[in-house]
KOLTOR-691421 format. One record per residue (C-alpha): x, y, z. Coordinates in steps of 0.1 Angstrom, whole numbers, padded with zeros to 4 digits, always signed. Example, Ala and Ser with C-alpha at 12.3 -4.5 7.8 and 13.67 -1.06 7.14 Angstrom:
# KOLTOR-691421
+0123-0045+0078;+0137-0011+0071;
***
This chain:
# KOLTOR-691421
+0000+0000+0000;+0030+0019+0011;+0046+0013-0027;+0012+0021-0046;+0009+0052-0022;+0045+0063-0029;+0042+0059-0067;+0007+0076-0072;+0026+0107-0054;+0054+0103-0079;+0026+0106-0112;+0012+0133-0094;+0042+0153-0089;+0053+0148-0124;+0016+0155-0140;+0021+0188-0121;+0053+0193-0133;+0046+0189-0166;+0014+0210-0165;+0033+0237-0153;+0058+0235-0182;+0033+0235-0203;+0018+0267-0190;+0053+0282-0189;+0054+0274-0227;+0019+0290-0231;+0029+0322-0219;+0063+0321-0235;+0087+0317-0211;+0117+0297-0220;+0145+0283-0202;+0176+0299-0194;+0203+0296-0228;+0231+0275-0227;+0253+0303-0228;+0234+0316-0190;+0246+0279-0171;+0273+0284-0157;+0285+0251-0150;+0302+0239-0115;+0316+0212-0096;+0280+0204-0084;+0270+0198-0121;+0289+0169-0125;+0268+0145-0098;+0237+0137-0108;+0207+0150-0102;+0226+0185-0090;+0218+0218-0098;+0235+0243-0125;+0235+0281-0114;+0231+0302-0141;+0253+0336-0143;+0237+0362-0162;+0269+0379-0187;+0279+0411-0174;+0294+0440-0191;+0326+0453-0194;+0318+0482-0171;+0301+0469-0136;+0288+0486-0110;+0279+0483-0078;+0286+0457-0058;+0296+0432-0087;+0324+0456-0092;+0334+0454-0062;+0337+0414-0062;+0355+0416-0093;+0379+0438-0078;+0386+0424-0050;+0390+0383-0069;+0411+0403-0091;+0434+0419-0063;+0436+0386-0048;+0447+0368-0084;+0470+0401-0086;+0494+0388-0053;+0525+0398-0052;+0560+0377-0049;+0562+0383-0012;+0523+0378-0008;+0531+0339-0025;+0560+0330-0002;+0541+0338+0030;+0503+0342+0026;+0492+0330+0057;+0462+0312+0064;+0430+0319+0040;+0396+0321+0056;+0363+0312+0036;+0333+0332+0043;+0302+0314+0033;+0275+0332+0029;+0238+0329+0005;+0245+0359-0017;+0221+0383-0035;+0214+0396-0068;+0233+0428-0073;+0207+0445-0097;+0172+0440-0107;+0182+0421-0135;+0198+0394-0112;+0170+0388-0093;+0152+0363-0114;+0189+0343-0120;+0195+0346-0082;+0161+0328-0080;+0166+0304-0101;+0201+0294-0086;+0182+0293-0053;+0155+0274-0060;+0172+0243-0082;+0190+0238-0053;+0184+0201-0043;+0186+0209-0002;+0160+0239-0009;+0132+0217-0032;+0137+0182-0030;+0124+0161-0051;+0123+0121-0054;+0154+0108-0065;+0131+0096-0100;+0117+0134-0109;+0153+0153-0095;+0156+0160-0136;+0126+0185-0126;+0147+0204-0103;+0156+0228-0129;+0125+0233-0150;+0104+0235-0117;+0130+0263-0103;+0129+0285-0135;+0090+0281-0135;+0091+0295-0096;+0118+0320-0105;+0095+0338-0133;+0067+0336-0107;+0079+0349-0079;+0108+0374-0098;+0081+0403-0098;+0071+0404-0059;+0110+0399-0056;+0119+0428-0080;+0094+0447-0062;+0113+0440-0028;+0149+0447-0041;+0135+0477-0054;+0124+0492-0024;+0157+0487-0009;+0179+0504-0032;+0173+0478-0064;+0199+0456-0051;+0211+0431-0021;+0238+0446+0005;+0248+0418+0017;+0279+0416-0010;+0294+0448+0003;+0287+0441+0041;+0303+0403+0036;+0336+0423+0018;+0334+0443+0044;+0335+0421+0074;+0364+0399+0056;+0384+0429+0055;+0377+0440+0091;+0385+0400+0101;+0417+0403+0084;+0424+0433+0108;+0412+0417+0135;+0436+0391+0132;+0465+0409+0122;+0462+0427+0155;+0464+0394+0171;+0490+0382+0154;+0477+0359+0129;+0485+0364+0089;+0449+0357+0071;+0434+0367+0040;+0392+0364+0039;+0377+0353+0004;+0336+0357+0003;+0325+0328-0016;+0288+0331-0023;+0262+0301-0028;+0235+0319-0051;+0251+0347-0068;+0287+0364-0076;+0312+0355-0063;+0307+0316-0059;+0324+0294-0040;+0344+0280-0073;+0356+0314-0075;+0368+0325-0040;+0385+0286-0039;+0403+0295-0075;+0416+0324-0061;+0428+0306-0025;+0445+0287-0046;+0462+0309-0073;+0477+0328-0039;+0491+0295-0025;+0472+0292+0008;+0484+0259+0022;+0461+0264+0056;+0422+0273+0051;+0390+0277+0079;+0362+0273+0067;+0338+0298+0086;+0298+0300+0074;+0285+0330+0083;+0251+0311+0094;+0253+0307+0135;+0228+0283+0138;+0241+0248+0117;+0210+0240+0085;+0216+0217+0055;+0201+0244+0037;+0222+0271+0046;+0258+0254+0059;+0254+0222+0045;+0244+0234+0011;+0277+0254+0007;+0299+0225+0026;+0285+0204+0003;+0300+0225-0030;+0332+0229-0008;+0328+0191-0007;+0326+0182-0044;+0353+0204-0052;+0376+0185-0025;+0368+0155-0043;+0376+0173-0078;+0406+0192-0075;+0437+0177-0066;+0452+0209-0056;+0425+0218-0027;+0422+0182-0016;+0464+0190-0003;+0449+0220+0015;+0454+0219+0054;+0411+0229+0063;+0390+0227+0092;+0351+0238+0093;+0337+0256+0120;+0303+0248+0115;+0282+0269+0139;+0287+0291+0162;+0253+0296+0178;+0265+0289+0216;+0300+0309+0213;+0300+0338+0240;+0317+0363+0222;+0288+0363+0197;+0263+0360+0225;+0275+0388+0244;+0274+0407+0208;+0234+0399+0204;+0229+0407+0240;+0246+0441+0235;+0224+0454+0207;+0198+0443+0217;+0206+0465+0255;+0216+0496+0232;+0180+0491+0212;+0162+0490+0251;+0179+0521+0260;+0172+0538+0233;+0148+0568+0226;+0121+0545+0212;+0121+0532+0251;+0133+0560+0268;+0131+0599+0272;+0155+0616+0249;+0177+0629+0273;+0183+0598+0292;+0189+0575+0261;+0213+0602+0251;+0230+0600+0285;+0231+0563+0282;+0241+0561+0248;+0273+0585+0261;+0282+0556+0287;+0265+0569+0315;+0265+0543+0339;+0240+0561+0364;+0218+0572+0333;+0221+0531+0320;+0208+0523+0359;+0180+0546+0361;+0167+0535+0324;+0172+0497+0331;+0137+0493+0350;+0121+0510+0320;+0141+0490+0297;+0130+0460+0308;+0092+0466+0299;+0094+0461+0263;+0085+0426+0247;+0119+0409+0232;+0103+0393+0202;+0132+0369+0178;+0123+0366+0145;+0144+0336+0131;+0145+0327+0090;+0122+0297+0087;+0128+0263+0075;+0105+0237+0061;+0091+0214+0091;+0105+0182+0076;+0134+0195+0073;+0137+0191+0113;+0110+0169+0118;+0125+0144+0088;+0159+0146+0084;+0171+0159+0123;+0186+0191+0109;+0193+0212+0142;+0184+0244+0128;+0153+0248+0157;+0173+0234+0186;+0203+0257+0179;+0180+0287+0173;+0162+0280+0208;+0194+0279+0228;+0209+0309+0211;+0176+0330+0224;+0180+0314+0255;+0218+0325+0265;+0213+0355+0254;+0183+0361+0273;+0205+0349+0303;+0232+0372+0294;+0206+0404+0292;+0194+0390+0327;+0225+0386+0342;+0229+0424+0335;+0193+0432+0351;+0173+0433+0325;+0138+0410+0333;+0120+0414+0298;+0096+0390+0285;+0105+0376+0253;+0090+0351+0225;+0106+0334+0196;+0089+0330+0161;+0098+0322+0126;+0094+0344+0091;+0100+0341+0048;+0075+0311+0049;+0073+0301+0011;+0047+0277-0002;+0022+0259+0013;+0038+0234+0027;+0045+0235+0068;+0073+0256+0084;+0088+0262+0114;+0061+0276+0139;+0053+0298+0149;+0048+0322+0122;+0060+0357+0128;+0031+0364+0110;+0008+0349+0137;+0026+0359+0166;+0026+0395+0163;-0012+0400+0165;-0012+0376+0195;+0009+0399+0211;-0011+0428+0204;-0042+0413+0217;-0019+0405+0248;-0018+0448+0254;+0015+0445+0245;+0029+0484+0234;+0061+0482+0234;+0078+0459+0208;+0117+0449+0204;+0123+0431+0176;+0156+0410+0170;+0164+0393+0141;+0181+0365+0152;+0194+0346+0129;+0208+0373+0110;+0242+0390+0105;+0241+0412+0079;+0212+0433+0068;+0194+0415+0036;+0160+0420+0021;+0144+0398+0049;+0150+0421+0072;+0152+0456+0055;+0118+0446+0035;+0097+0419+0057;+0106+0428+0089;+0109+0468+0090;+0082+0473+0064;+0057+0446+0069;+0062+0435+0099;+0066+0470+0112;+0033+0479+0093;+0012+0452+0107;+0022+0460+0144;+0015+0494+0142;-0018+0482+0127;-0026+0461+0153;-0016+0484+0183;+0016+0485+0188;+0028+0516+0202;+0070+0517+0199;+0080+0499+0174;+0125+0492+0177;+0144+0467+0155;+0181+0455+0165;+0207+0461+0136;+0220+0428+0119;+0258+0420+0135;+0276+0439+0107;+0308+0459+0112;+0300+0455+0151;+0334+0454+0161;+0321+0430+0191;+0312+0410+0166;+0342+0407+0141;+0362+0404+0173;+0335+0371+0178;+0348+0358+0146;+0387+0365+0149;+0383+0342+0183;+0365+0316+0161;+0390+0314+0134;+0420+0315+0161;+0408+0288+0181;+0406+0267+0151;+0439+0274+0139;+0454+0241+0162;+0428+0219+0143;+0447+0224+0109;+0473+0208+0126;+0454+0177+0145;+0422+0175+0127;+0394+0155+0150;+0356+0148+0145;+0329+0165+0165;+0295+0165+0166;+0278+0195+0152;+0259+0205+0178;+0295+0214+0194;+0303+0234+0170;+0340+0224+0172;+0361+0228+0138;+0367+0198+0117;+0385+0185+0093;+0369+0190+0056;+0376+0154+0048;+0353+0140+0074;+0324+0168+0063;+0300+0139+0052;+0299+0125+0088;+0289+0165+0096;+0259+0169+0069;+0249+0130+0074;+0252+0129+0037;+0224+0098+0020;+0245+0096-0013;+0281+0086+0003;+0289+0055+0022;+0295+0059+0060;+0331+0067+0056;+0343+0053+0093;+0326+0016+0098;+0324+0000+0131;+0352-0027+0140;+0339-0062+0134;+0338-0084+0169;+0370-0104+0166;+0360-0138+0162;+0376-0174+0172;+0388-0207+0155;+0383-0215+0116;+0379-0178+0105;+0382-0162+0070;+0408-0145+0087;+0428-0171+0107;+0422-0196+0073;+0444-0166+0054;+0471-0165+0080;+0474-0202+0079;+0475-0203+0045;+0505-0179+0044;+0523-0197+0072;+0524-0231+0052;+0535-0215+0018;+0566-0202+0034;+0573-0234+0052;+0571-0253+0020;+0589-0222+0006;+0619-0227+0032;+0618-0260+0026;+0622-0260-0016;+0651-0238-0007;+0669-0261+0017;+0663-0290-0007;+0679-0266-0040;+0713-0281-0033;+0704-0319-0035;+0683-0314-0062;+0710-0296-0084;+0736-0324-0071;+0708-0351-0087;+0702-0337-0117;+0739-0330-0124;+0748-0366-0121;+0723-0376-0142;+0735-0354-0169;+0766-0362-0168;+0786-0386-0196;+0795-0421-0187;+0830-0431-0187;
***
C-alpha cells in the first residue's frame, strides 16, 4: 500500500510538473540559454543543480564591481604575498542579486538547489524546470522587494566588508589571514573564492559559514559544494582545512546579540530623549535609572524559517540551535538586570507546505491582543542586513504591528561591522587554527572545527557510504581471517623447505646429466 501510495505521489508530482511547463510554454517563457549555465563542480553528480550567471558587461557597478575587484586583487598577489600568505579564511555566505536584472537568475540558482526543493530521486531532472517556473513567478514580488531597498542586495558589500575587518582583526592578534567571500546563489561563488585561494598559494584554510545556527540548507548546502570540489581538484584536496560549523553557543557572539539588543532598550524608542542620550554617552547612572524601563518592552526573535520536515525528517538542528541561542542571550541580558519577556517566532515562509512555527506572522497579532505596546524586535538569525529584514521585517512586519496596536516599534541592527562581533569571529578562526594541525571529529551541535575530509559525517550525507565503519567483533577458530594467515604460514614453510632442498636437487640432476666413462 505503502509502494502504490508512494508511486501515485510520484505521477502526481510529475503531472504537475509537466502541467506547469506546459503553461510556462503557453505564456512564453523559455528556459535559461546555454550560454546563461554556468556550469560547477556540483554539475557533474547527478541530479545537482547548475546556477546560471547572467553575462555582465565590461563596465560593472555596484557591488559586482566590487567582487570583481577584489577576486582580481587577490589573483594580482604579489612575490612576497606567494612565499608567506598566511592562512586563508572562507566566508560562506547565500548571496544576493546585485541588480534588478539578477533577481530572477538569483532565484533560479536558489530554488534548483536540491537541499532547498527536494524532489524524489526519480523526478530530481525536474529540479531545474520547476525552479525556472518558480523563478519567473515569484521574480516580480522579488523585484518589487529589491526595489524598495535600493534595487539591489547589500549583503555583498557588508560580507567584503567584514572579511576585510576580520583580516584586521587578526592581524592585531598576530595571525597572517586573507578572507575570500565565496557566495552560494550569486557572484562570487564558491568556485571562485577557492580559484583564487588557490592561485595565492594558501596551504592552511578555515572554513567559517556565516550562518550561527548549523542548516543543511544554509551550511550544509555550501559544505556540500566545498565538498565536491575537495573530491575534484587535486590541488584543494592538499589544503590543510577545518570547518567551524556553527557558532550559535560561542560567548563572544552572545555577548554581541545581547549588547544590541541592550543599546536598542535604552534607546529613545524606550526611553526619554535625554536619558537615552545619557546612556548612549556611557552613563553608567543614566544606564541604571533606564534599566527598570528597559526591561518593559516585549523581546520578540524573528528567526528565517525552515521547512518542518526538514527538522521533523531529516534531524537538521536548525530549531534546537535557534532556541538555545535566544535562550543564553536572554541569560546574558538577565545577568545584566534586564527581566523582559521575550518570545521566539519564525518568518520568509514560502509555499504551502509547513514551516517552522510559529509564524511571525501569527505571533505578532497575539501579542497585540496580549496589550503589548512596546515591541523589540531581533532578528536572530541574522548578521548582515538583507531583504528579509530591511523589506519583511521593517516594512511589513513594522506595518502590521502598528496596525494592530503596537505603540514603539525598535528593531536590533544585523551584526555587521559590530566590532564585538568581528572580534567574535577573529576568536573563532584562532581557536581553530590548532585543528589544521590535528584535525578530529565533533558532533555538530558542538560546533568544534573539523576536518573538511570528514564533512560527510557532519551533513549526514544519503549519497556517500558511512566513511568510518564499526570494528567487526573479533571472532575465534576457523575464521576467513585465521584460514588466510594459515595459508600464508604453510607456503613459506614449504617455501623454506624447496630452498633447503635446492642443493640436493642440483647435485641429482647433475649426475644424471653427466657422460658415462
Amino acid at each position: 500500500v505503502d509502494r502504490a501510495a508512494s508511486m501515485s505521489s510520484t505521477r502526481r508530482v510529475a503531472k504537475l510538473a509537466c502541467a506547469l511547463a506546459l503553461c510556462a510554454a503557453a505564456a512564453g517563457w523559455r528556459l535559461p540559454a546555454p550560454g546563461m549555465v554556468r556550469s560547477t563542480a556540483r554539475s557533474s553528480r547527478a541530479g545537482r543543480a547548475r546556477v546560471v550567471s547572467i553575462a555582465t558587461s565590461p563596465r560593472q557597478d555596484g557591488p559586482a564591481r566590487v567582487a570583481s575587484a577584489r577576486l582580481s586583487s587577490q589573483r594580482q598577489s604579489s612575490d612576497t604575498a606567494k612565499a608567506d600568505p598566511g592562512v586563508a579564511i572562507l566566508l560562506l555566505n547565500l548571496g544576493g542579486p546585485d541588480s534588478l536584472d539578477a533577481v530572477e537568475p538569483f532565484l533560479y540558482n536558489l530554488f534548483s538547489d536540491p537541499e532547498i526543493i527536494t524532489l524524489p530521486k526519480a523526478l530530481s531532472f525536474l529540479n531545474g524546470p520547476l525552479a525556472f517556473i518558480i523563478s519567473k513567478a515569484r521574480g516580480p514580488a522579488s523585484r518589487e522587494g529589491y526595489a524598495s531597498i535600493g534595487g539591489k542586495s547589500p549583503l555583498l558589500e557588508t560580507t567584503l566588508a567584514q572579511a576585510g575587518a576580520l583580516e584586521e582583526a587578526l592581524a592585531e592578534r598576530g595571525v597572517t589571514a586573507k578572507a575570500y567571500v565565496a557566495m552560494r546563489y550569486w557572484h562570487p561563488f564558491t568556485e571562485d573564492a577557492v580559484d583564487a585561494m588557490l592561485e595565492a598559494g594558501h596551504s592552511q584554510l578555515v572554513i567559517l559559514p556565516l550562518y550561527p545556527q548549523f542548516s543543511v540548507s544554509t551550511s550544509g548546502s555550501s559544505l556540500r559544494v566545498l565538498e565536491d570540489i575537495f573530491y575534484a581538484n587535486p590541488a584543494f584536496a592538499r589544503v590543510q582545512s577545518t570547518v567551524i560549523p556553527s557558532w550559535y553557543n560561542r560567548p563572544g557572539y552572545i555577548t554581541a546579540m545581547a549588547r544590541l539588543i541592550e543599546e536598542e532598550l535604552l534607546s529613545k524608542v524606550f526611553q526619554p530623549e535625554e536619558v537615552a542620550q545619557q546612556a548612549a554617552a556611557g552613563d553608567e547612572s543614566a544606564r541604571e535609572k533606564a534599566r527598570a524601563r528597559a526591561s518593559e518592552p516585549h523581546i520578540f526573535f524573528s528567526a528565517h524559517g525552515l521547512p518542518a520536515k526538514y527538522v521533523e525528517e531529516l534531524g537538521d538542528p536548525y530549531k534546537a540551535h535557534t532556541e538555545s541561542t535566544v535562550d543564553l542571550v536572554m541569560d546574558k541580558l538577565r545577568s545584566w538586570g534586564y527581566t523582559n519577556d521575550h518570545s521566539l517566532a519564525y518568518q520568509s515562509r514560502v509555499g504551502p507546505v509547513k514551516w517552522l512555527e510559529p509564524y511571525t506572522d501569527d505571533v505578532i497579532p497575539e501579542l497585540a491582543e496580549k496589550g503589548i505596546k512596546d515591541l523589540c524586535v531581533v532578528p536572530i538569525s541574522f548578521v548582515s542586513e538583507h531583504i528579509e529584514t530591511l523589506e519583511e521585517i521593517d516594512c511589513e512586519y513594522k506595518e502590521l504591528a502598528l496596525d494592530l496596536g503596537i505603540e514603539n516599534w525598535a528593531r536590533v541592527p544585523a551584526l555587521g561591522l559590530d566590532q564585538r562581533f568581528i572580534g567574535a569571529l577573529a576568536d573563532e578562526v584562532q581557536d581553530a587554527l590548532p585543528k589544521l594541525e590535528e584535525p578530529t571529529v565533533r558532533a555538530i551541535n558542538d560546533g568544534t572545527p573539523v576536518s573538511l575530509r570528514i564533512i560527510n559525517d557532519l551533513v549526514a550525507l544519503s549519497r556517500k557510504e558511512v566513511l568510518k565503519k564499526p570494528p567487526k567483533r573479533k571472532r575465534y577458530g576457523l575464521t576467513e581471517e585465521a584460514e588466510v594467515i594459515n595459508g600464508r604460514i604453510a607456503m613459506a614453510a614449504i617455501t623454506c623447505a624447496g630452498i633447503a632442498a635446492l642443493p640436493s636437487m642440483v647435485e641429482l640432476l647433475a649426475a644424471r646429466t653427466l657422460p658415462v666413462a
